[in-house]
Every structure is written in structure tokens, then in C-alpha cells.
C-alpha positions as CSV (number, residue, x, y, z in Angstrom):
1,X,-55.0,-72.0,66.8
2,X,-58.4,-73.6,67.0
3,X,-58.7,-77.3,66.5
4,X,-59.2,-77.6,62.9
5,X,-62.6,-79.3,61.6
6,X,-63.0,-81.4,58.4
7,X,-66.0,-83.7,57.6
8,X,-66.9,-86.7,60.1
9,X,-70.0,-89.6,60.1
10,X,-73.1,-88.5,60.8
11,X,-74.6,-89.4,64.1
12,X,-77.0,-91.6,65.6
13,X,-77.4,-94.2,62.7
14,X,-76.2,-93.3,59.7
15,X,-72.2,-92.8,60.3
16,X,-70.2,-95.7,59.3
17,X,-67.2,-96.4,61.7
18,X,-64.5,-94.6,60.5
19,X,-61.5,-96.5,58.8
20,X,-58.5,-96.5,61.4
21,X,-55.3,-94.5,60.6
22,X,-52.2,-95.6,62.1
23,X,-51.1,-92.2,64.4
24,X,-47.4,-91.1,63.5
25,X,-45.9,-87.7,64.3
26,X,-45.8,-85.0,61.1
27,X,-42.5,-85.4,59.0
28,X,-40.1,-82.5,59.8
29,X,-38.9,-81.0,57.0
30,X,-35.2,-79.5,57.0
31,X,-34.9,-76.0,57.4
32,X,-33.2,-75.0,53.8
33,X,-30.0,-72.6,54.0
34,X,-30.5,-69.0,54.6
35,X,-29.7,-66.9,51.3
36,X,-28.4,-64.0,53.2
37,X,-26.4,-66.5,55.3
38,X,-25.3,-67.7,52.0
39,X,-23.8,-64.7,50.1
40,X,-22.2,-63.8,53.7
41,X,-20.0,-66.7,53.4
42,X,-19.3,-66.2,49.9
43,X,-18.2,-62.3,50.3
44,X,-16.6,-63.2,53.7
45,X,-14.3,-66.0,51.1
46,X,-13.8,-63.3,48.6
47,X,-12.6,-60.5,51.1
48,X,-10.4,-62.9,52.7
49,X,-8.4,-64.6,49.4
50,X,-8.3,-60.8,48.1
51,X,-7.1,-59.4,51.5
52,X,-4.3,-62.2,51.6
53,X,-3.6,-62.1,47.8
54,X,-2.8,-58.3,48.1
55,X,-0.6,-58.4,51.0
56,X,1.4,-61.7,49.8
57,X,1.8,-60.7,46.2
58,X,2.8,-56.9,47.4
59,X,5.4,-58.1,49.4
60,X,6.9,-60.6,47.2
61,X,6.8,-57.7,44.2
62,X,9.1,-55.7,46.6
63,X,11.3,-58.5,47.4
64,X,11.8,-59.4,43.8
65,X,11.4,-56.0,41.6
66,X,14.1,-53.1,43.0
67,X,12.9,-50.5,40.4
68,X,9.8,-48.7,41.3
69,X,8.7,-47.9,37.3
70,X,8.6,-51.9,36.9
71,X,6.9,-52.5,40.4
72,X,4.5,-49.9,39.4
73,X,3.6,-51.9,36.2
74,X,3.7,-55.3,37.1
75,X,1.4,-54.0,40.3
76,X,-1.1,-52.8,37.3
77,X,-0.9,-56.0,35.3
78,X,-1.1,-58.2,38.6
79,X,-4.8,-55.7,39.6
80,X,-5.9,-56.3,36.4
81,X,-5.0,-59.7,36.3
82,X,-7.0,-59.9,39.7
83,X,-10.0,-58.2,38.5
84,X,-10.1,-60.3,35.5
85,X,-9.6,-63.7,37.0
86,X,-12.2,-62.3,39.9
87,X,-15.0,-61.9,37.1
88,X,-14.3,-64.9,35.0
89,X,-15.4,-66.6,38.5
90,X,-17.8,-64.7,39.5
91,X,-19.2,-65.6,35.6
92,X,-19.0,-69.0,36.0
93,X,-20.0,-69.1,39.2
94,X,-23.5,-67.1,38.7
95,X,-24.0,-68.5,35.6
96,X,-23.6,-72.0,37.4
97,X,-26.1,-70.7,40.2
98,X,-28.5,-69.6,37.7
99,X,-28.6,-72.5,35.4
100,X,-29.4,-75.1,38.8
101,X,-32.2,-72.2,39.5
102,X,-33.5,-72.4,36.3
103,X,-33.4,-76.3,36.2
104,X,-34.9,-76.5,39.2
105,X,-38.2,-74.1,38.6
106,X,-38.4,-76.2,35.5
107,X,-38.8,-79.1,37.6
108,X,-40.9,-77.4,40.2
109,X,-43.4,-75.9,36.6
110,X,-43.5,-79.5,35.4
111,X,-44.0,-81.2,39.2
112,X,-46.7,-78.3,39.2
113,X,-48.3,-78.9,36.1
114,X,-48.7,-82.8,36.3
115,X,-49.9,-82.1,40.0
116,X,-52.2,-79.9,38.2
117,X,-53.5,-82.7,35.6
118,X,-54.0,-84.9,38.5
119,X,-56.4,-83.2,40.2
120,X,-58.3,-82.2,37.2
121,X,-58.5,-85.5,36.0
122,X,-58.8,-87.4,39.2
123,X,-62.2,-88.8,40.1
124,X,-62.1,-87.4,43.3
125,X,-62.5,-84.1,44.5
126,X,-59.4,-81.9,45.9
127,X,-60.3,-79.5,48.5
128,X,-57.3,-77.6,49.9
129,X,-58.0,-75.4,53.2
130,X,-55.7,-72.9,55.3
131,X,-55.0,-73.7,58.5
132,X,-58.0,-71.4,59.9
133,X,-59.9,-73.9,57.3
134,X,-61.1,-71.3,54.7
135,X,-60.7,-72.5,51.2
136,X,-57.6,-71.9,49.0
137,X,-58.3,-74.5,46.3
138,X,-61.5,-76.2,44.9
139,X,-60.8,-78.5,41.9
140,X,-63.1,-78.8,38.9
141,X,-64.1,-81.7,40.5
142,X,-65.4,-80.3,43.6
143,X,-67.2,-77.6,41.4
144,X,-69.0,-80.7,39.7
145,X,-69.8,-83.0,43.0
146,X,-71.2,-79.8,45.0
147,X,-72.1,-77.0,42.4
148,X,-69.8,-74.3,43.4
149,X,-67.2,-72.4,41.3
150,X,-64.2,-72.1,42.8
151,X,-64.8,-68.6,43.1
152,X,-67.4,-68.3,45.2
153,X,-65.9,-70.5,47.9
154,X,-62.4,-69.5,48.0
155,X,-61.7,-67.7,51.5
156,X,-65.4,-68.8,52.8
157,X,-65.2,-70.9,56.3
158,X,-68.2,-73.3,56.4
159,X,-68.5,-73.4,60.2
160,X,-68.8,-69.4,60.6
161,X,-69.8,-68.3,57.3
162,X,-73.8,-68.0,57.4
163,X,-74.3,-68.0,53.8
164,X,-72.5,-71.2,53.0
165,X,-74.6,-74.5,54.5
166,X,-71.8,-77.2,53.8
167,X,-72.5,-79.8,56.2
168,X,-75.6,-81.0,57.2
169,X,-76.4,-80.1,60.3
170,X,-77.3,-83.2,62.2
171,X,-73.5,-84.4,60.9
172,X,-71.6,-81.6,63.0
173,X,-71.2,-83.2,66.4
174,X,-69.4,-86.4,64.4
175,X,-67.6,-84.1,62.1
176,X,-66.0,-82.5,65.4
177,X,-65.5,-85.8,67.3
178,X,-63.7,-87.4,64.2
179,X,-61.8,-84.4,63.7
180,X,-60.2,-84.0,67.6
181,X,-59.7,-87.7,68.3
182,X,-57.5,-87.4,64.7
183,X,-55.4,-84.2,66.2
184,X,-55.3,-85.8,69.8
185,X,-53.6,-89.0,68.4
186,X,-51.0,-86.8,66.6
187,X,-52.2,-89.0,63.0
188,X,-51.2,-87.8,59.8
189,X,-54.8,-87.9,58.5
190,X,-58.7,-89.3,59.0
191,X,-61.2,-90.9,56.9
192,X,-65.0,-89.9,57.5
193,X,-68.3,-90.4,55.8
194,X,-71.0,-88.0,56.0
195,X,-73.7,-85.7,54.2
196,X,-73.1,-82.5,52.5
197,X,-75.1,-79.6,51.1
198,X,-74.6,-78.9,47.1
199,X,-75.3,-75.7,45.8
200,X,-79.0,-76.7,44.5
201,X,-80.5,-77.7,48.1
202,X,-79.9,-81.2,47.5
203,X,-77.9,-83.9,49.9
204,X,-75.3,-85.8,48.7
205,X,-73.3,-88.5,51.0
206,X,-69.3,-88.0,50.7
207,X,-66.4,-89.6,52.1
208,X,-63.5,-87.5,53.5
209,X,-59.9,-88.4,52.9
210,X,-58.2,-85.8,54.7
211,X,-54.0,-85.3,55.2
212,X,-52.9,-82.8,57.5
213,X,-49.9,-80.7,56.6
214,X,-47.2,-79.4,59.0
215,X,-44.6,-76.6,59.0
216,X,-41.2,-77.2,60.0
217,X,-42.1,-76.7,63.5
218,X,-44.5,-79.9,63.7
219,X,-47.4,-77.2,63.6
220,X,-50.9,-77.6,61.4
221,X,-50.2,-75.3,58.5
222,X,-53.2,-76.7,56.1
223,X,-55.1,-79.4,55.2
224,X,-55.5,-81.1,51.7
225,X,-59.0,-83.3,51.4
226,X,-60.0,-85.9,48.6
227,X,-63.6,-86.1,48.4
228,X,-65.5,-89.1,46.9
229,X,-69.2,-88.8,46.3
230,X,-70.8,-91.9,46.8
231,X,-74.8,-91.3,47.0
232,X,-75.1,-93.7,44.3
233,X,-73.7,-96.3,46.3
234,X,-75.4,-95.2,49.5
235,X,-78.6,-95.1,47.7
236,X,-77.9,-98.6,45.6
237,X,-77.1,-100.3,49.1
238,X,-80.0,-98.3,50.9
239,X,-82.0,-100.1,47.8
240,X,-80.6,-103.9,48.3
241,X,-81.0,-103.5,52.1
242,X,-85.0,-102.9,51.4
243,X,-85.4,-105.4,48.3
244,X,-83.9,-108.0,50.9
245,X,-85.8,-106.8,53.6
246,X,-88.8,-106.9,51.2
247,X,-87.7,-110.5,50.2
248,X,-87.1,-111.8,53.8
249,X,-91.0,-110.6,54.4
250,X,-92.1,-112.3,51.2
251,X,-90.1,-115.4,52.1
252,X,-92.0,-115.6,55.6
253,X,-95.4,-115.2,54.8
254,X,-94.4,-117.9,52.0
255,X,-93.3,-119.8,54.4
256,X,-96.4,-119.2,56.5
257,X,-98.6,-120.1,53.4
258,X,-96.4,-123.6,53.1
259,X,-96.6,-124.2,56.9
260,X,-101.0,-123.5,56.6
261,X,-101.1,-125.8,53.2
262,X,-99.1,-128.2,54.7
263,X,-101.4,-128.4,58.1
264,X,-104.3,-128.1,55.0
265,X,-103.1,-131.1,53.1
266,X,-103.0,-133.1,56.5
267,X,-106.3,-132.7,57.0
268,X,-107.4,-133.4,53.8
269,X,-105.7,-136.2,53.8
270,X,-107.0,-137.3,57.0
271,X,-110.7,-136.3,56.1
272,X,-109.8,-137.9,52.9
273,X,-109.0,-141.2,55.0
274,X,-111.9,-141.1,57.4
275,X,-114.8,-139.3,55.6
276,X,-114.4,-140.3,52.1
277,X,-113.1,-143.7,52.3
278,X,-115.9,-144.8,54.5
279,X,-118.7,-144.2,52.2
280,X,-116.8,-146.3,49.7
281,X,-116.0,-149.4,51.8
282,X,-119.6,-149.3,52.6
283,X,-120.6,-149.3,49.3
284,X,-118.3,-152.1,48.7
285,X,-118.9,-153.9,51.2
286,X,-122.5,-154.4,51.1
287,X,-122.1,-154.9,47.4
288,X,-120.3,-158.2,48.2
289,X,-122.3,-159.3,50.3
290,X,-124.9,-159.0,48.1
291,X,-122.9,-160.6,45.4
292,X,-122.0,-163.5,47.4
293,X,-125.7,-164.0,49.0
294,X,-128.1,-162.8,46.4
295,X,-126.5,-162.8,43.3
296,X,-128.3,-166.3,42.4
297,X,-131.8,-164.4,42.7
298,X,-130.3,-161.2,40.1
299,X,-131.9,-161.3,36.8
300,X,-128.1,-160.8,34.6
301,X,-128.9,-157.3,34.0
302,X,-128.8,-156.9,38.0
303,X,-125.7,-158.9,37.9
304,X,-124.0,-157.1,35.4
305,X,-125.1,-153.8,37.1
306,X,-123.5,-154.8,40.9
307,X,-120.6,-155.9,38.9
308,X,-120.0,-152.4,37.8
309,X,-120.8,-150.9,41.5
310,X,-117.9,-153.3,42.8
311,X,-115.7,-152.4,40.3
312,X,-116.0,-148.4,40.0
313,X,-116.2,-148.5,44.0
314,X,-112.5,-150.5,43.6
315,X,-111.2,-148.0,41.6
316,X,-112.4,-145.5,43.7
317,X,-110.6,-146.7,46.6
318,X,-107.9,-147.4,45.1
319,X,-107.6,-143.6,43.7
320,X,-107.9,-142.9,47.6
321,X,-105.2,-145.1,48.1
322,X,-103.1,-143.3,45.4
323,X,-104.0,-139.6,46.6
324,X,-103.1,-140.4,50.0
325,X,-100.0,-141.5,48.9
326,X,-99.0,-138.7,47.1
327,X,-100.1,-136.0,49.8
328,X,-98.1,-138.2,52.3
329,X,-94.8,-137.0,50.3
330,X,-92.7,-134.7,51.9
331,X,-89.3,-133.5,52.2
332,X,-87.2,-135.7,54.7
333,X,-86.2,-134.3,58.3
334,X,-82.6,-133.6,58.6
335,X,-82.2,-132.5,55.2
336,X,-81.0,-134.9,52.2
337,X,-80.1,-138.4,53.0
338,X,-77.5,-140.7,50.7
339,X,-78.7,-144.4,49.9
340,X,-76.7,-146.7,48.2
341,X,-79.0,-148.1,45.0
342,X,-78.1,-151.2,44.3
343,X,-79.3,-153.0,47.7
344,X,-82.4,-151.6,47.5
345,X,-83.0,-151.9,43.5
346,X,-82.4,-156.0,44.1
347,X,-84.6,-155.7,47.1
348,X,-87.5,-154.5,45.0
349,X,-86.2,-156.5,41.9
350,X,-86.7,-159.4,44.3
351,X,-90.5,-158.6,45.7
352,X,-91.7,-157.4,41.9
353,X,-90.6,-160.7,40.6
354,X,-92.8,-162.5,43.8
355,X,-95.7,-160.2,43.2
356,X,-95.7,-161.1,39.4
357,X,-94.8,-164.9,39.0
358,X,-96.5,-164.7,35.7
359,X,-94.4,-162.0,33.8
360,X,-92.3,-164.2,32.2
361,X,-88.9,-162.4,31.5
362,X,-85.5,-161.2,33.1
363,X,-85.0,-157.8,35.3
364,X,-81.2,-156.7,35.2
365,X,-79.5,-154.6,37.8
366,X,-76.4,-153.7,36.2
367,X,-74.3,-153.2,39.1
368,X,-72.8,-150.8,40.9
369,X,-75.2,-148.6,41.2
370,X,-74.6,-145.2,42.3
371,X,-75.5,-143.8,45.2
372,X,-78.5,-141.2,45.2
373,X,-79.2,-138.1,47.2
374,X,-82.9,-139.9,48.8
375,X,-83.8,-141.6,51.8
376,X,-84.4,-145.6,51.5
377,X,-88.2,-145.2,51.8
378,X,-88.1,-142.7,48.8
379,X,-86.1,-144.9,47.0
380,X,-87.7,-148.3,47.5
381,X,-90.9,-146.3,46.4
382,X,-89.4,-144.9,43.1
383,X,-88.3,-147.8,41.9
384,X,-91.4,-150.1,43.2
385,X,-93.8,-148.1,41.0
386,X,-91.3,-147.6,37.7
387,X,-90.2,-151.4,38.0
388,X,-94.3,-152.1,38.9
389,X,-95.3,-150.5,36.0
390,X,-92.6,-152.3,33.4
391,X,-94.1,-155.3,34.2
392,X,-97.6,-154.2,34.8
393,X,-97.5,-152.0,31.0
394,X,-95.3,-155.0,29.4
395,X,-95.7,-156.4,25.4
396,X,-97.0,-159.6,25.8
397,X,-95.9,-160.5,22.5
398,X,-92.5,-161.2,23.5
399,X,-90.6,-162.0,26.7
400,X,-89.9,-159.4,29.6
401,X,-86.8,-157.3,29.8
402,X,-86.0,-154.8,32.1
403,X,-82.4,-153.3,32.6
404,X,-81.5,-151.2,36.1
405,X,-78.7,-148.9,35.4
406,X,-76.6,-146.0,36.4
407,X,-73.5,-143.4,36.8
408,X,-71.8,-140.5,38.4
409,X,-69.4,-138.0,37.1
410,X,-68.4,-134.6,38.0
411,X,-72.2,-133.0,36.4
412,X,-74.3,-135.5,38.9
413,X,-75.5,-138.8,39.2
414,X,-78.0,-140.5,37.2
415,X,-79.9,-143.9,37.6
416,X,-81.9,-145.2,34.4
417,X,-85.1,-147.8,34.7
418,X,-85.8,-148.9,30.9
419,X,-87.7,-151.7,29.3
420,X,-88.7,-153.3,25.7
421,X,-92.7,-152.6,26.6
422,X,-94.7,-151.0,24.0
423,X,-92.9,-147.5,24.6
424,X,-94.3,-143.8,25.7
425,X,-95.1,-141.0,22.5
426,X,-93.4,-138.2,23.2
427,X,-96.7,-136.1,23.1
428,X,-97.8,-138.2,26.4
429,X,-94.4,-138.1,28.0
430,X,-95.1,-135.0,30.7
431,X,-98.6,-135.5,30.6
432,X,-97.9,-139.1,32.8
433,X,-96.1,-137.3,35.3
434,X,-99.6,-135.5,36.3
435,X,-101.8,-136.6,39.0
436,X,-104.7,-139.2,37.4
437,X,-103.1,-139.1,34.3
438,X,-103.3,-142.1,31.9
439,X,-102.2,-143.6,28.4
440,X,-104.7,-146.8,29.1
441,X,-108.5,-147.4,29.9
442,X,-109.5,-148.4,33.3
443,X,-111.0,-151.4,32.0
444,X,-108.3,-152.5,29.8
445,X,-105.2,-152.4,32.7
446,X,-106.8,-151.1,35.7
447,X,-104.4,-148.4,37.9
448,X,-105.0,-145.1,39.6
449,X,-102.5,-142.8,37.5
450,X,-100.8,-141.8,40.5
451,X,-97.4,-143.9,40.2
452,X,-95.7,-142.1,38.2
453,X,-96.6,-138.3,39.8
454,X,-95.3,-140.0,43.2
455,X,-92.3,-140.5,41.2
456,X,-91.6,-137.0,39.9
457,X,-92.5,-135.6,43.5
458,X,-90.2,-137.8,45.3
459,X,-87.2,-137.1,43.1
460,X,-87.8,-133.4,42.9
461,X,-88.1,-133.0,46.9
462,X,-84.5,-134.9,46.5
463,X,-83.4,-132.1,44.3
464,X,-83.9,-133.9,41.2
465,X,-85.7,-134.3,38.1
466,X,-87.2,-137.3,36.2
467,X,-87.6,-137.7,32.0
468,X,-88.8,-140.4,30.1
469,X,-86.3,-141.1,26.8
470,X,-86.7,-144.0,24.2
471,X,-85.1,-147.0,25.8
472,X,-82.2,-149.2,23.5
473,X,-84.1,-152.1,24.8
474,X,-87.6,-150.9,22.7
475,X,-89.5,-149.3,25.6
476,X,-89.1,-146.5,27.3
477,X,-86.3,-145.2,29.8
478,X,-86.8,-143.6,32.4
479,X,-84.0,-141.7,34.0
480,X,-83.7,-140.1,37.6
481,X,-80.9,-137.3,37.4
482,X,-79.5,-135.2,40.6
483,X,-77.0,-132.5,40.0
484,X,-73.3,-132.7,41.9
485,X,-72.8,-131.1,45.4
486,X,-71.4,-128.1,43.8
487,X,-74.0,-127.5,41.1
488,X,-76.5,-128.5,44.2
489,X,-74.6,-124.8,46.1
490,X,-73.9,-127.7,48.7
């Protein structure tokens, strides 16, 4: 017999490794008893009992009945007797042998018929092939997955039968490879993956469950194959291999755009630094010096305009000032850092209170203090420009309080900065957080309006966020939240 073939991976790329079946020689199945061999040994029985019935009850009728009329009789009644004792057995006994046949091609129509159900309902398809693999069943199934009735494949042979284009071609040196390594290593079946051929032209991608089944001699007598389409899944994964492909490309030439905007950003910053402040602390500085050598000689209008040069040439450098700042933010090497907040919030506590001697007024750090997902030099800036500006933005109309607080629970940590200063509307509240955004004139309390977006930019590279909430002290709150390690994916 010629090795049989069933379905393998197709080559050269798209075969996936085939699913290892533990090798195990075919079950032998024992030999039934002969029915000839059967009603031998029953006949054999009956000739035997009859034989030795005859010859003991004939002599024991002649050694117990003289008269030959009575022996005559009693030999009648004692054949009759025979023959009737001989059927009523032979009734019994048939009707005995054909009640177990009948229960047992009962059970065989019912084993049949939920085999039957099975395969119709079952998912998968159920080829069934000889052992020359021509086809001797094709399940509904199978006509659904591949288009052909069962009719016009049964008996066909896909590898010699010209009209019938199965497998795709390119698959056939796998399909025979898959096939003989399963026969060498004696295994009771294979698993393979490859392309098919419906009826319409079109190519579907299947996988092969195939059990071999042997005659009582260990030989291949035929093979039965489940088939599972899965071009949907093929063409799905085909589909999420190029959207992340697609992605991955997107995500570098992101990364590229980042990597030039960074480099851009430097440079601004250092042209920023060199070419723009320079004009400015020339301007400034020759306004001073002709405010502290000439200023006697001004008429007060010149006077009042050089004090307007020096002070819109402040502000200017000290929006330079702020816009370095803010370009200078950037995500920490290393990745995240962890800073303990109450040290540093009475560190800064300590230098706001020297830089202001005259705010007049108690700044709480209600300790402990969680620790927060930054590097120092983040943090010490954070809090320098929201404790800065509670002091700077404070009611004069009553005395100074400022409260430093914070916790940590299983949805994050938080750390609050509030105040009882005049408070922020809730219409101005995201508007702050934007570069050279204001709430106050520059000539009533000068500043830059870049505090508070260095703020929101260093908590957010930490993986935070920043809000501003009405404060129980009066003011305004302003809380820094991170989420926990596991809402972080970390």
C-alpha cells in the first residue's frame, strides 16, 4: 500500500509547526468468534448428548422392560419425548440468540444515529477516506466549508484525480512530509495546517485533525479527518500582525518627530538664551545707566518714559527666565524616581518664609507626607512656585494661612497645597495652567505666568495630573494626584 497522504503546513513561510502527537502503536482489536466455528460446536454438542442419550436409555429400556409391545411404546414416548425437549431448547435457545441480536443492532442503530447527529452538528468538518484515500464520507459540514456535495467527491482521490484541485499546490511537499514522519513514528494521528481549494476558486486555510484506523492486523485500513476552517482567524491575525506593524512605524517616526523637537526646543532655548536675552540686558542696561547718570537732566515726561523702558525690559526678561524654564522640563533619566515630601516641603517652607519676611502668617506642613512618584528637583520646584504664589497672590486683609497636606490609598497618592487667598473662579481654573496665562495685571502684582504651567508639566511627565478645587481654608487647593503602581500598568 502506498503511504497514505492527508493535509500538511504549507511550506516556506506560511506552515505553522505542527502540534506534536505522542507515537503509540494502533490498538489491536480481538478477532470476534467465527460463526461457522460457532454452530460447529453447538451441532458437534447436540450429536454427542443425542448419540449417548440413545445408546444409554436403549440399553436401560432392555434391561428394565422384558415385553417387546411395552419396549416398543415406551421407545415412542421416550423419541417423542426427545424431540420435544430438543425443540423447546432449540426455542429458547434461538429465541435467546435472537433477542441479544436484536438488542445489540439496536444499540449499534442508536450508537449510529447519535454518531450521525454529531457529525452533522459538529463545527467541524468530517472527512472519512479509504485506505487508497478516496472519499467514503463528506459531512454537511465539509459540503459548507469547501462547496462540494457529497456526491460529487465520494470515490474521487485528490492527488490523482485531475478534475479535483484540493490542495494548493505549493502545500504538497509539507502535506507529504507531515504525512510520512506521522506513519514512520507508528502515531495514532497528525495535526497540520494548510490551504485548500473550495469549489468556487477561492483559498481557504484549514487545520487537519487526522486519526488513522487499523485492521486487526495493525495495518492502515482508513482514515477519519476533522477539519476546522480558520481563514477568519488567519486573516484577523494576518490583520493585527500589519496594524502592529503599521503602529510600530507610526510609533518610530513619532519618536523621530519627539527626538527632532526635542533637539528643536534645545536650540530655541539656547538661541532664546544667547540671541534674545542679549538685546534685552542691553536695553536694560543702558537704561540704568542712564537712570542713575542722567535722570536729574530728564524733563518728568522723559523720566516717566525710561521708567516704563526699565520696567517692560524687566518683564521681558523675566518671561525669558520663565520660558527657559519651562522648555528645560523633561522626563527624568532612569525612569520615575520616588521622593519622600515632607523633607523637601519644610525645606521650601523654610526658604519661602526667608524670601518673604513680610507675609505675615503661618504655613502648615501637616505631616507625614506621602511619598511622590518625582525626582527632588521636580518636587522642590512644584511646590516653590504653588507655595510662591500663596504668599505672592495672598488677601492682605487678613493674616496668612497655608496648609501642606497629603495621602495614599490603594487608587494613588495625593498631596494638596491650599490657602485662605482671595480664591480661583472656576472659569479661570484651566486657563492658569497655560503658558503666560494670568488672573492679574502686570502692573498690579508683577509675574510671568509661567509658574503654574511648569507645574502642570512637571507633574504630568511624573504620570500625574494637577486641579485647582476650593480650599476649606477660603482659597484655593491645589492638589497633585498620581495613580497606584497598578493603575500606573507598573
Amino acid at each position: 500500500m502506498h503511504p497514505c497522504r492527508i493535509y500538511g503546513g504549507s511550506p516556506g513561510g506560511p506552515t505553522e509547526a505542527p502540534i506534536p502527537v505522542t507515537p503509540h502503536p494502533p490498538a489491536q482489536v480481538p478477532p470476534l468468534p467465527s460463526a461457522s466455528r460457532s454452530a460447529a460446536l453447538v451441532a458437534l454438542a447436540y450429536v454427542t448428548v443425542g448419540i449417548l442419550w440413545i445408546l444409554l436409555s436403549d440399553w436401560a429400556l432392555a434391561v428394565l422392560i422384558p415385553s417387546q409391545e411395552l419396549y416398543a411404546l415406551v421407545q415412542t414416548w421416550k423419541g417423542s419425548a426427545f424431540v420435544l425437549v430438543t425443540g423447546l431448547l432449540l426455542f429458547f435457545l434461538l429465541r435467546h440468540q435472537y433477542a441479544r441480536r436484536s438488542r445489540r443492532t439496536e444499540e449499534l442503530r442508536e450508537a449510529n444515529h447519535r454518531l450521525n447527529l454529531h457529525v452533522e452538528n459538529t463545527p467541524l468538518a468530517l472527512v472519512e477516506w479509504d485506505r487508497d484515500l478516496r472519499v467514503v464520507r463528506w459531512s454537511p459540514r465539509a459540503e459548507e466549508i469547501f462547496g462540494w456535495r457529497e456526491d460529487e467527491v465520494r470515490g474521487l482521490d485528490w492527488r490523482t484525480d485531475p478534475g479535483w484541485r484540493f490542495v494548493v499546490e505549493e502545500d504538497l511537499p509539507a502535506v507529504d512530509r507531515t504525512v510520512e514522519q506521522s506513519l514512520e513514528e507508528n502515531a495514532s494521528g497528525s495535526y497540520s495546517l494548510n490551504r485548500n481549494h473550495r469549489k468556487d476558486g477561492s483559498i481557504i486555510w484549514c487545520e487537519w485533525y487526522n486519526s488513522w484506523v487499523f485492521d486487526s492486523e495493525g495495518e492502515v485500513a482508513s482514515m477519519m479527518s476533522l477539519v476546522h476552517d480558520v481563514t477568519a482567524e488567519r486573516e484577523a491575525t494576518d490583520e493585527v500582525r500589519r496594524l502592529n506593524q503599521e503602529l510600530e512605524a507610526r510609533v518610530h517616526r513619532r519618536t523621530e518627530q519627539l527626538a527632532q523637537a526635542n533637539a528643536d526646543m534645545k536650540a530655541l532655548n539656547y538661541s532664546i538664551s544667547h540671541d534674545l536675552r542679549a538685546p534685552v540686558r542691553a536695553v536694560l542696561g543702558f537704561g540704568q545707566i542712564l537712570e542713575r547718570r542722567y535722570s536729574r537732566d530728564f524733563p518728568p515726561e522723559a523720566r516717566e518714559y525710561l521708567g516704563h523702558i526699565l520696567q517692560a525690559g524687566g518683564h521681558m526678561d523675566l518671561l525669558i527666565d520663565g520660558l527657559l524654564e519651562f522648555g528645560r522640563l523633561e522626563s527624568p533619566e532612569g525612569g520615575a524616581a520616588a521622593t519622600e515630601a515632607g523633607p523637601v516641603a519644610l525645606e521650601v517652607v523654610r526658604e519661602v518664609e526667608a524670601a518673604a519676611p513680610e507675609a505675615k502668617g503661618t504655613i502648615q506642613v501637616s505631616e507625614p507626607l506621602p511619598t511622590l512618584p518625582m525626582d527632588r528637583t521636580s518636587l522642590r520646584r512644584v511646590l516653590h512656585n504653588l507655595l510662591g504664589n500663596a504668599v505672592k497672590y495672598r488677601d492682605p486683609s487678613r493674616p496668612l494661612q497655608v496648609r501642606v497636606s497629603g495621602r495614599s490609598n490603594g487608587n494613588g497618592t495625593r498631596l494638596q497645597v491650599e490657602d485662605n487667598g482671595p480664591g480661583i473662579p472656576e472659569e479661570h481654573r484651566d486657563r492658569l495652567f497655560r503658558l503666560f496665562e494670568r488672573m492679574h495685571r502686570q502692573e498690579d502684582i508683577p509675574g510671568a505666568g509661567v509658574g503654574l504651567a511648569v507645574v502642570r508639566k512637571s507633574v504630568e511627565l511624573a504620570g500625574g495630573t494637577v486641579s485647582i478645587q476650593p480650599s476649606e481654608l477660603g482659597g484655593a487647593a491645589f492638589e497633585l494626584a498620581f495613580p497606584s503602581n497598578e493603575r500606573r500598568g507598573t
